[in-house]
N, C-alpha and C positions, 0 to 999 in steps of 0.2 A: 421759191417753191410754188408750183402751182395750187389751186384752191381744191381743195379737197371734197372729193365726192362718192356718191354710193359705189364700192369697190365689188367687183363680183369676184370670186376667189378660185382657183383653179383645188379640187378634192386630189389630198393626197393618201395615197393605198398602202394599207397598213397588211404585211403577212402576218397571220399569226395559224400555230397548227391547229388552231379549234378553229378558225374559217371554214369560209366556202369557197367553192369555185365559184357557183353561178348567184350573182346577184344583182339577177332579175328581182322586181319592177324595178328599185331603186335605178340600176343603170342598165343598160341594155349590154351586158359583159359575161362571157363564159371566162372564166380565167384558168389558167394551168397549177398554180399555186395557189392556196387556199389564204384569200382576203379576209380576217377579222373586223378590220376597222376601215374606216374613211374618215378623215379627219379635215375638216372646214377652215376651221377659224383657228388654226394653230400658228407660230409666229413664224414656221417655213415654209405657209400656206401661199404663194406667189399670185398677184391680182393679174388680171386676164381683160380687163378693158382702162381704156382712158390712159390719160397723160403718165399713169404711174405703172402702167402693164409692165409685167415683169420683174416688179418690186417685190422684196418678201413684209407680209401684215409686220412684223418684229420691227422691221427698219424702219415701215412708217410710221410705227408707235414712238418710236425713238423720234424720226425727226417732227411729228405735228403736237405730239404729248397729250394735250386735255382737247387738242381739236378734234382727234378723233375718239379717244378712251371717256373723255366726258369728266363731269365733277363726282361725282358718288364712287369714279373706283380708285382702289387704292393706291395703285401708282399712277406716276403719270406717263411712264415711258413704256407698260408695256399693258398688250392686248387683255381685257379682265375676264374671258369669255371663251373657254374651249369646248365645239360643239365638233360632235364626230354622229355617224351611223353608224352599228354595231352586228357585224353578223355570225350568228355562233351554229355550228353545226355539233361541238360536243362542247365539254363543259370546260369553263374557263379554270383558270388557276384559285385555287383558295388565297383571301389577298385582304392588303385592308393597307387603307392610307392614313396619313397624320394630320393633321390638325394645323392650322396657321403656326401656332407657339412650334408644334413639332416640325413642319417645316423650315422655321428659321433658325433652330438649332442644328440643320445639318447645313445650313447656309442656301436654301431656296426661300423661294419668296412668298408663294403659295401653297396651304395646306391642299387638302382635295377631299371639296363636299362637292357630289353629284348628282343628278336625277338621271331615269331612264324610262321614258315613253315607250309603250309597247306598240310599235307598230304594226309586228304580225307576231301571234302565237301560232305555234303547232300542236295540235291535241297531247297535252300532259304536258307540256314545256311547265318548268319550275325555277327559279332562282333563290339564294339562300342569303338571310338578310341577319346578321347577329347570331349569338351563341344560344341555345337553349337556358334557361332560369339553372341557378346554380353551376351553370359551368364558369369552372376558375380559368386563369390563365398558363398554370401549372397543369391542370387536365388537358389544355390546347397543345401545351408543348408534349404529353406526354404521346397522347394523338397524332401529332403529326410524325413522333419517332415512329408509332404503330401501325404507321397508315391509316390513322381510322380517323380521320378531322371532319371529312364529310360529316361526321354521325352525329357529330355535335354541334350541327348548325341550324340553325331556322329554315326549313323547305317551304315554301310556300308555290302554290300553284299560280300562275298568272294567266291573263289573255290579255287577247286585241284590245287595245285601249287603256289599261292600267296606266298610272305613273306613279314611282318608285322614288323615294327618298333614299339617300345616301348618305347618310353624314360623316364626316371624315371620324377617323378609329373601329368604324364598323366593320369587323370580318365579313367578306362575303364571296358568292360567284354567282356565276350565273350558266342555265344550264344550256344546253344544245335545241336548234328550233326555233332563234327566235330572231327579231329584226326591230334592232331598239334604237331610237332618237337619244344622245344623252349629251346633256349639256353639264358644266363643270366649271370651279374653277380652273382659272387656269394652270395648272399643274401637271409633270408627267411623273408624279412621284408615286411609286408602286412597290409596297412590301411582301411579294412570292414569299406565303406560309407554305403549301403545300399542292403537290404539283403530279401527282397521279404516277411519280415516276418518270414523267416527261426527264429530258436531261440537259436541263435549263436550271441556273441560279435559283437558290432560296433565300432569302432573309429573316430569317427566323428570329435572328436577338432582336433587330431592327423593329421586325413587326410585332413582337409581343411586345416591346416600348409604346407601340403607336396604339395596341386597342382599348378602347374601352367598354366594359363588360357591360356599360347601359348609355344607349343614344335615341336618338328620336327615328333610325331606321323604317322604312315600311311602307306600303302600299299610303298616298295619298288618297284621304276624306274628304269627300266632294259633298257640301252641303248644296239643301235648291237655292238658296239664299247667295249663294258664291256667285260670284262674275261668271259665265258660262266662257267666257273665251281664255278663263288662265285655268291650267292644267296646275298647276303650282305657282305659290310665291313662298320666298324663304329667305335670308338675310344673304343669300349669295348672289341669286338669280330668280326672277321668273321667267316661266315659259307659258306662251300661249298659244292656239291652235282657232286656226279662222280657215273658213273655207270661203271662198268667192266666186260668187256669178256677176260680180258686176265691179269696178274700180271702189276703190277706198282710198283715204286719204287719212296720211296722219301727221300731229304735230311733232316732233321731236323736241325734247327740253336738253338742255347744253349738259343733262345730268351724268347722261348715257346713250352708249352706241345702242342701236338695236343690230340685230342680227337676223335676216328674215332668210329662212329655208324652206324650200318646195319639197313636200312632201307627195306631193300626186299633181301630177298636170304642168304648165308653162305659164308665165305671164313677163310681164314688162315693169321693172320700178323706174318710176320717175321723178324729179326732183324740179324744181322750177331754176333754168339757167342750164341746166346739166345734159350731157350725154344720157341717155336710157340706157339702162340695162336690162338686157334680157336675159332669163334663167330658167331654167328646169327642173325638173325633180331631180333630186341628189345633187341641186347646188345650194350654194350661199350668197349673200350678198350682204356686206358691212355698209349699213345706214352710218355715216363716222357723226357725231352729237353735235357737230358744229352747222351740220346739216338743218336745218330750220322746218321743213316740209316737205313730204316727198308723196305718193299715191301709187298704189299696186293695181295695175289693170291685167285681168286674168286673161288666157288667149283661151278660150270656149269656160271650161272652169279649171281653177287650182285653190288648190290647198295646200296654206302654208304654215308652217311654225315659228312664232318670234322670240326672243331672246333676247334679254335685256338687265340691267340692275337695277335693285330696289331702287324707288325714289323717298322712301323712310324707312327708318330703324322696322324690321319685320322680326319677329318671332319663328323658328321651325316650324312646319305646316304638321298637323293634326296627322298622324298615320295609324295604320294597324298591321298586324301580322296576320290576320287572317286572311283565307285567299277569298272571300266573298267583299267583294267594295264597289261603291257606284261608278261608273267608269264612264270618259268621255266617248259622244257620239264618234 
């Protein structure tokens, strides 16, 4: 097998009916069919340079195992790390995912705890994180017979910059207007409670199994005291957010892949031995763990987002429900 190196990922596009056509800056694309998602680092994600071009991420987890997934994640055959952009012009399905334990009682591998970066709000954009105080799970079911679930949810206002905790059994959605970074486990497991009448699957027994009426959901707490360059850390993932005028250099520990996405602008990852890669906004490129050192030289400036697994046991990050929270520049 060849030696393994920084993989750049070919974005695959996701329809969904609460998309958009145009999703400008991310990619320079008018589309006919309304795009929801773009999904990075998925495992039918197919790499686009070097010796492995045209590999899907899944097969190479399978054949390098801890060379590219690292020591800290839980398998060793597959990818620990599903990073998509998210674009919503109306409001997504009422929804809510299970929990690792819950996961592997229908026979998958991963629950699905999330986060989601605000990268642009539109004046009043809102997403809904938990049930209001005292609502049961029997008022949810009885709601979604009635059509009225929305009414029982946590609305909260967001803008540019927020970052939103997710924890897996949280009811939620999210509303229309908005352009979010969300990183996850890797999981594509999704319980549709209720769906606006759309005429699309529900899982209703499913998903009232999977919630729970109290989680650590919500707007992340950014104290001045915190690292300025992590948006979040949580027992799944961190994410960070760096912007660059000038190359940077980093170590990588055999712990964990990073995952580095251009959020604005172009630059060039480099590894010492390796082919360069070059990327843009609305790409990805998989640093694999076995990778030792690699340096990000910006082409005028960019800004990027990393994505990575804890390197110690972490605790859920500090949130609140209120829509006033300190937010990254």
């Amino acid at each position: 097998m060849p030696e393994l190196y920084p993989l750049l990922l070919l974005p695959s596009f996701d329809p969904r009916p609460w998309g958009v056509r145009d999703l400008r800056p991310i990619y320079n694309d008018v589309v006919k069919e309304p795009i929801g998602e773009s999904w990075l680092t998925w495992s039918d994600n197919v790499v686009a340079n070097g010796p492995l071009s045209g590999q899907k991420l899944g097969d190479i987890a399978r054949q390098y195992g801890r060379e590219l997934v690292g020591r800290a994640a839980q398998y060793s055959d597959r990818f620990p790390l599903l990073v998509k952009f998210l674009f919503t012009a109306e409001k997504l399905s009422v929804q809510v995912h299970p929990d690792d334990e819950g996961a592997r009682r229908v026979g998958e591998h991963f629950g699905k705890t999330e986060c989601w970066y605000v990268l642009h709000a539109e004046p009043g954009a809102q997403l809904a994180l938990g049930l209001k105080p005292g609502v049961s799970k029997e008022d949810l079911r009885r709601a979604i017979v009635g059509a009225e679930a929305e009414e029982l949810l946590n609305w909260i206002d967001v803008q540019t910059g927020d970052m939103l905790y997710v924890a897996a059994g949280t009811v939620h959605t999210i509303g229309g207007g908005l352009r979010l970074v969300e990183t996850q486990q890797a999981s594509d497991l999704t319980y549709r409670l209720y769906d606006y009448g759309r005429p699309r699957e529900l899982h209703v027994e499913e998903g009232l199994a999977a919630v729970k009426l109290q989680t650590h959901a919500g707007k992340v707490v950014r104290r001045p005291e915190d690292d300025p360059r992590f948006l979040i850390r949580s027992p799944f993932f961190q994410v960070e957010k760096i912007r660059l005028q000038k190359a940077f250099e980093e170590v990588v520990t055999p712990d964990s892949p990073h995952v580095i996405v251009a959020i604005d602008g172009s630059g060039m990852l480099e590894a010492p031995g390796m082919e360069p890669a070059s990327f843009a906004r609305g790409e990805a490129v998989v640093v694999p763990a076995s990778v030792p050192r690699y340096s990000v030289r910006p082409q005028w400036e960019l800004e990027i987002m990393r994505m990575s697994l804890p390197l110690e046991a972490l605790p859920e990050p500090e949130t609140t429900l209120d829509s006033a929270v300190s937010r990254s520049a």
